[in-house]
C-alpha positions as CSV (number, residue, x, y, z in Angstrom):
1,X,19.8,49.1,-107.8
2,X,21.4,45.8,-108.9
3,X,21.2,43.1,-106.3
4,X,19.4,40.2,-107.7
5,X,19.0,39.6,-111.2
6,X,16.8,36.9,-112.8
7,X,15.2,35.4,-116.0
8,X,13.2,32.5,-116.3
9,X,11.3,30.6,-118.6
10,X,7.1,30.9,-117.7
11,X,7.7,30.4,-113.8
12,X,8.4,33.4,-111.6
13,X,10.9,33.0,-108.9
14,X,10.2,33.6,-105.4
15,X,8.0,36.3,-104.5
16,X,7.4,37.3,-108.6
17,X,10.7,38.7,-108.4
18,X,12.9,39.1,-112.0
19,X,12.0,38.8,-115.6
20,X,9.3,35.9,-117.1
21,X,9.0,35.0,-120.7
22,X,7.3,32.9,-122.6
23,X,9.0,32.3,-125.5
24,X,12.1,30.6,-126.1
25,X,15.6,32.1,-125.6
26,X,18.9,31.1,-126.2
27,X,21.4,31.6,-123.3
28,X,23.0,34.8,-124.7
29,X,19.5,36.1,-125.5
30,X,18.4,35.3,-121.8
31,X,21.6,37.1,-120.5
32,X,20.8,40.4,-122.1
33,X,16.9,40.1,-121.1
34,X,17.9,39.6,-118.0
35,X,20.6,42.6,-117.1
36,X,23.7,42.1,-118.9
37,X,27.0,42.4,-116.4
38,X,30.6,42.3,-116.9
39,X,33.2,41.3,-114.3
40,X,37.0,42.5,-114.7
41,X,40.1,42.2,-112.6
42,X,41.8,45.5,-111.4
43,X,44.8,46.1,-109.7
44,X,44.7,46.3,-106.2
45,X,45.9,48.6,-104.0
46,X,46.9,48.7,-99.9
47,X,47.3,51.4,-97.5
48,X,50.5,52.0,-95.5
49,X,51.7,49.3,-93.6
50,X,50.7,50.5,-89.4
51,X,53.3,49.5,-86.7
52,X,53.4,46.2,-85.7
53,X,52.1,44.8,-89.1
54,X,51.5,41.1,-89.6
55,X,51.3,39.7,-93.6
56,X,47.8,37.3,-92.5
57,X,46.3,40.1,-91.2
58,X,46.6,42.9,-93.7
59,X,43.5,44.6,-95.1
60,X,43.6,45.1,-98.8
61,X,41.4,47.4,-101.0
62,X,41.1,49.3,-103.8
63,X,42.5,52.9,-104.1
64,X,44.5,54.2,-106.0
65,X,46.4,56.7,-103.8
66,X,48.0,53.9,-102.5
67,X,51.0,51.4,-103.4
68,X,50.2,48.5,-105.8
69,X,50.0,44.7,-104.6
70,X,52.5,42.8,-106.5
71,X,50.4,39.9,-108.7
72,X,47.2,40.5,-107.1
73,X,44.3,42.2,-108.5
74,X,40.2,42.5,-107.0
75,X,37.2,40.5,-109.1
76,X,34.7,43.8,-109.5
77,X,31.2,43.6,-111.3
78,X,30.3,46.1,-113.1
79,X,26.9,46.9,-114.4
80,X,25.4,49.7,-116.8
81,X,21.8,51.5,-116.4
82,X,20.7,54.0,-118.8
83,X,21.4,57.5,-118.0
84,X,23.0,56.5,-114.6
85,X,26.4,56.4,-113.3
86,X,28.5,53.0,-114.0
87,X,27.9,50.5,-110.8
88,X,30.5,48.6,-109.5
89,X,30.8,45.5,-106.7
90,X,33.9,44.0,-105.4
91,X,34.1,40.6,-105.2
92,X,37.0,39.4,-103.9
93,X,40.9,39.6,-104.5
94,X,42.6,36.8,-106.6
95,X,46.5,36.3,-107.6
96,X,47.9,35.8,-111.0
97,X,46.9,32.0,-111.4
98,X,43.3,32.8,-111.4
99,X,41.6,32.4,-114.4
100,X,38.4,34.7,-114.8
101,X,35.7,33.3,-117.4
102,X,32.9,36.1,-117.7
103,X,29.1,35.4,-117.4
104,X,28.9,36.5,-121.0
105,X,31.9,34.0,-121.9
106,X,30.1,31.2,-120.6
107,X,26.6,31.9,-122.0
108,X,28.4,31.8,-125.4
109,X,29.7,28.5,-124.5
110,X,26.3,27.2,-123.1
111,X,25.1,27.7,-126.6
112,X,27.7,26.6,-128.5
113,X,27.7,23.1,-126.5
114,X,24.6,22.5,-124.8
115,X,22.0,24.0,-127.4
116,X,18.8,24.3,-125.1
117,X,16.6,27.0,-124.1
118,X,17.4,28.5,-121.2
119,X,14.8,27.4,-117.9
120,X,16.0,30.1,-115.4
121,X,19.0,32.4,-115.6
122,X,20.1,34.9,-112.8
123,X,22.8,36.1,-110.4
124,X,23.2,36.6,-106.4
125,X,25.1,38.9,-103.9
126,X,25.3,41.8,-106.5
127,X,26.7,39.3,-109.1
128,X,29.5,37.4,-107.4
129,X,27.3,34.5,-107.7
130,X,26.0,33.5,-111.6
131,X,23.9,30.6,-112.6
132,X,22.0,29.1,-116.1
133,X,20.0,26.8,-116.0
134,X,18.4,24.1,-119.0
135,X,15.5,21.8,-118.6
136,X,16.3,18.4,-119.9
137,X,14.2,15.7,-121.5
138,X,11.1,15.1,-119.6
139,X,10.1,11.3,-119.1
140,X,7.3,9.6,-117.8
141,X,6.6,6.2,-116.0
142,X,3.6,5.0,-117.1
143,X,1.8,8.4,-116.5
144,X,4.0,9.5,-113.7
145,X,6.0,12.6,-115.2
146,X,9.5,13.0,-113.9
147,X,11.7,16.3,-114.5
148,X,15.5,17.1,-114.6
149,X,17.5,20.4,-115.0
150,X,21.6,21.4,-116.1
151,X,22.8,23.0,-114.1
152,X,26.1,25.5,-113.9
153,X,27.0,27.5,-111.1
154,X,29.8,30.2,-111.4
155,X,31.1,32.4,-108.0
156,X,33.3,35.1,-108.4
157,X,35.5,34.6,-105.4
158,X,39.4,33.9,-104.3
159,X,38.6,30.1,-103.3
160,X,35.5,28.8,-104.9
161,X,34.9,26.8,-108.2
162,X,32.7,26.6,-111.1
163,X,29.8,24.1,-110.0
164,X,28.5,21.9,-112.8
165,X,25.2,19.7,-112.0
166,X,22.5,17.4,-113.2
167,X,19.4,17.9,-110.7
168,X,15.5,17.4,-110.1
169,X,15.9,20.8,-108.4
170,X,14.7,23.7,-110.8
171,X,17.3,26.9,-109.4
172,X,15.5,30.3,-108.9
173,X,17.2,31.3,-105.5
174,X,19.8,31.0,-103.3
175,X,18.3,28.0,-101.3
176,X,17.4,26.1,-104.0
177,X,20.8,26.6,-105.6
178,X,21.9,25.0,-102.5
179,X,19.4,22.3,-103.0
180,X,20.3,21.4,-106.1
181,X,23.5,20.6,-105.2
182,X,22.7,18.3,-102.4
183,X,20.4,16.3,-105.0
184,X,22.4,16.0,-107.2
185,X,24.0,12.4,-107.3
186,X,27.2,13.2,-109.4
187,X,28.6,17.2,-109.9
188,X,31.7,18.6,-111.1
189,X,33.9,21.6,-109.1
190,X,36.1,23.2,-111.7
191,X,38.6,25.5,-109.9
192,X,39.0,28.6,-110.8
193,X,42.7,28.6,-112.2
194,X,44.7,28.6,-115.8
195,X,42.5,26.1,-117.9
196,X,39.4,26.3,-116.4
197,X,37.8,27.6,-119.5
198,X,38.6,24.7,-121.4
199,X,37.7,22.4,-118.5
200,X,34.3,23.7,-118.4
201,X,33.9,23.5,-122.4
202,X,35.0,20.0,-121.8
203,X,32.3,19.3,-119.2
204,X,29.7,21.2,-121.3
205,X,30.4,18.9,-124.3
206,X,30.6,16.2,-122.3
207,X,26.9,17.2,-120.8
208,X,25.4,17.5,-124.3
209,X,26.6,13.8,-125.3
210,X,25.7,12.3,-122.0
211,X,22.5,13.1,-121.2
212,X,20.2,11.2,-123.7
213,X,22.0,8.4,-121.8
214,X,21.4,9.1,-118.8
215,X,17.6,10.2,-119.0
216,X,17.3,6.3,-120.7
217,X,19.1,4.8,-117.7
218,X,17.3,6.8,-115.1
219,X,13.7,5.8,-116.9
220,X,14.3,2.2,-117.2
221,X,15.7,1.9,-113.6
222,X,12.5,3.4,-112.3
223,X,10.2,1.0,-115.4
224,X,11.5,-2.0,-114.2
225,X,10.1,-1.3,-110.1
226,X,6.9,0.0,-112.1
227,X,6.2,-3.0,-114.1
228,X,6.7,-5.3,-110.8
229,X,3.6,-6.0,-109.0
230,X,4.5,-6.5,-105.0
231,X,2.2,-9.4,-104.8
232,X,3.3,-12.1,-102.6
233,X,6.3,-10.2,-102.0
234,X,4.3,-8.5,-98.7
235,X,4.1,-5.0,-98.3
236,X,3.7,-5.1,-94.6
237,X,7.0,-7.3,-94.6
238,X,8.9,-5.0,-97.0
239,X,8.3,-1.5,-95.0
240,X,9.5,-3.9,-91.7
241,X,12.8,-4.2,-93.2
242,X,12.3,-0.3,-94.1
243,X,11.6,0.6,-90.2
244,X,13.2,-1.7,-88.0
245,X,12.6,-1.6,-84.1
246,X,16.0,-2.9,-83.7
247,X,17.5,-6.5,-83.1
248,X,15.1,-7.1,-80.8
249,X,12.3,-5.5,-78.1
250,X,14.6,-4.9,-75.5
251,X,17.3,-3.2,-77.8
252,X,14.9,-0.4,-78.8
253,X,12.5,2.1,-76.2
254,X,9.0,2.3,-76.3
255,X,9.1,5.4,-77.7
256,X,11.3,4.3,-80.7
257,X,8.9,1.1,-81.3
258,X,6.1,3.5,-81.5
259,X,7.4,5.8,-83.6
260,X,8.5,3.1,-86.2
261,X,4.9,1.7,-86.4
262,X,3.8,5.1,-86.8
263,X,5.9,5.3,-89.3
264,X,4.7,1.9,-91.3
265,X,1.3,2.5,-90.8
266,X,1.3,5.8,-92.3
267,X,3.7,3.8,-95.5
268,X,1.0,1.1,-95.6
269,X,-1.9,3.9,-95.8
270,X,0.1,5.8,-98.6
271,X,0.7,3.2,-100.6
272,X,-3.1,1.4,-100.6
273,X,-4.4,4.8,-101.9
274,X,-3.7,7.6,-99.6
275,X,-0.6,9.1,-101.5
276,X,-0.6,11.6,-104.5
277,X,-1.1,9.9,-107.9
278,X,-1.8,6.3,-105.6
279,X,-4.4,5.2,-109.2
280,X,-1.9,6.2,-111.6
281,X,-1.2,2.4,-113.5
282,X,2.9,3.1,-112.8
283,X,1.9,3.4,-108.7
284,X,-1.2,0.7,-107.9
285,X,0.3,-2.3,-106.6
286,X,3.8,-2.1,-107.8
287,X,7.2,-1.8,-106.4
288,X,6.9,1.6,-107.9
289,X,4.1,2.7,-105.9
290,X,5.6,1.3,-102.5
291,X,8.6,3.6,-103.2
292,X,7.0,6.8,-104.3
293,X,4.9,6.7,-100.6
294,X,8.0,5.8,-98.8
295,X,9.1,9.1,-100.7
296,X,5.9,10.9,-99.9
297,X,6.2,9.8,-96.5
298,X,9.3,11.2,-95.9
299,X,9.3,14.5,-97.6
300,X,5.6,15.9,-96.5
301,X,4.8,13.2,-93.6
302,X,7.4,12.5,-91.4
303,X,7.2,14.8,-88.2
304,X,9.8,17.5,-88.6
305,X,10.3,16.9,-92.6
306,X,11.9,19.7,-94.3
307,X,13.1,20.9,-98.0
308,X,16.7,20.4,-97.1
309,X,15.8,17.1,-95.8
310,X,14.6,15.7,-98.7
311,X,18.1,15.6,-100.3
312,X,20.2,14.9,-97.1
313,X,20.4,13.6,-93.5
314,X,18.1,10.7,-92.5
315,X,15.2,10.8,-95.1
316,X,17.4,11.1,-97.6
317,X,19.0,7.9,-96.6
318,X,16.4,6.2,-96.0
319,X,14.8,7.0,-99.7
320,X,18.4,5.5,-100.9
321,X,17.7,2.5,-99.0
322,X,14.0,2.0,-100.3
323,X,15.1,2.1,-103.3
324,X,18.4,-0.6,-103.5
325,X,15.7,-3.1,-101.1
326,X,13.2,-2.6,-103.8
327,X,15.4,-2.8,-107.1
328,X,17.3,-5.5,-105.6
329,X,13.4,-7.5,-105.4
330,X,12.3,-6.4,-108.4
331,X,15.9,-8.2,-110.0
């Protein structure tokens, strides 16, 4: 039964599920390994209009016994399997200014403009949801490795867009699609209506050019906190400004004042040799260091820390702020 289809290159998704390789595909090659699809719009039909009808509340479907809908038509996938009957999935009904752009149109486009192997490739909700995915230059900080993904998101659906994306997040299923959106700093939505193939060419060739650039901004941002030593800055007096009690002893409750030196204790502890990777040369002593445990702290150590925290909400501010305090002192 088609439900959830998935390639990926040498990592398994969740639970082992869909197809691993280990060598190197192109998109279209990935596409067919994983389950080929094809999505087309058919004309859509309605039943009889009942007594008392009301336009907003009229259930459309497909059948053709019935009368035709003027300009509308229904997204269905439809999938093949050897010796067994055609499958087909509706996905939603759309009017004459949507424009459909087929998984297999945009894997050809994926290779004509971005040109990398394909990291994971795969579809949820029977298809209406279609995703590719390319790893991008790798870079490291003196040691510490740092990874990056392309990402482009395509639903089949009457009111959603194309979703374009750079991310840390590597996509494999629906949760860390979700992820990858909330980390990403900058995406594109590309509706779905007359010109959005060329709009997402556009973005695709704009990807390609871009992102050499932006890989080299990224890595010297993080060199420059790397190759600062906190010295006489203080660390104590840095993770103070980090985790405030408050403007002063009587503005903030016992329980708050406890829980921010909690908080800076366990920072303090990270960053003198208790976090992950604490004797790389990029982490001991520098500005680099201090922020990667403020980062540890908050995705693995703060009480109630979850995955979709670590892109949103309060840690995810707070990361923000560690960073602009510490780039703005290491300026």
């Amino acid at each position: 039964m088609f439900n959830n289809q998935f390639y990926s290159n040498r990592r398994p998704a969740f639970e082992n599920l869909g197809t691993t390789f280990d060598q190197v595909a192109n998109a279209v090659e990935a596409f067919h390994t994983m389950g080929p699809y094809k999505v087309e719009r058919e004309q859509l039909f309605y039943n009889i209009r009942p007594q008392g009808f009301q336009p907003d509340t009229e259930k459309y479907f497909y059948d053709p016994e019935y009368q035709a809908v003027n300009a509308k038509s229904v997204l269905v996938g439809r999938f093949s399997e050897e010796g067994k009957e055609d499958k087909r999935y509706m996905y939603g009904i759309v009017d004459d200014r949507y424009e459909l752009v087929e998984p297999s149109k945009l894997v050809e486009m994926w290779d004509m403009y971005i040109g990398r192997p394909v990291h994971t490739i795969g579809t949820f909700q029977q298809g209406k949801r279609f995703f590719i995915t390319a790893k991008l230059d790798d870079f490291d900080i003196l040691g510490d490795e740092h990874h990056n993904y392309i990402t482009l998101i395509s639903p089949h659906g009457t009111k959603e867009s194309l979703i374009c994306l750079q991310s840390p997040v590597r996509v494999y299923c629906m949760n860390m699609l979700h992820l990858a959106i909330k980390a990403s700093e900058e995406y594109s939505r590309i509706p779905h209506r007359r010109g959005v193939t060329v709009n997402v060419a556009n973005w695709l060739k704009e990807q390609a050019m871009s992102t050499t650039a932006r890989t080299t901004e990224i890595k010297e941002r993080l060199s420059v906190l790397a190759s600062t030593q906190v010295g006489y800055y203080n660390t104590e007096k840095i993770v103070e400004k980090l985790f405030p009690y408050g403007n002063g002893v009587t503005d903030s409750s016992v329980e708050h004042i406890e829980k921010q030196t909690e908080a800076r204790n366990d920072v303090v502890a990270l960053f003198e040799g208790e976090a992950i990777g604490a004797e790389t040369k990029a982490f001991k002593g520098t500005l680099y260091g201090l922020y990667q445990s403020v980062v540890e702290y908050c995705d693995y150590h703060k009480k109630g820390a979850t995955r979709t925290g670590r892109f949103v909400g309060a840690n995810a501010k707070l990361k923000g702020l560690a960073y602009d305090l510490l780039a703005k002192i290491a300026a």
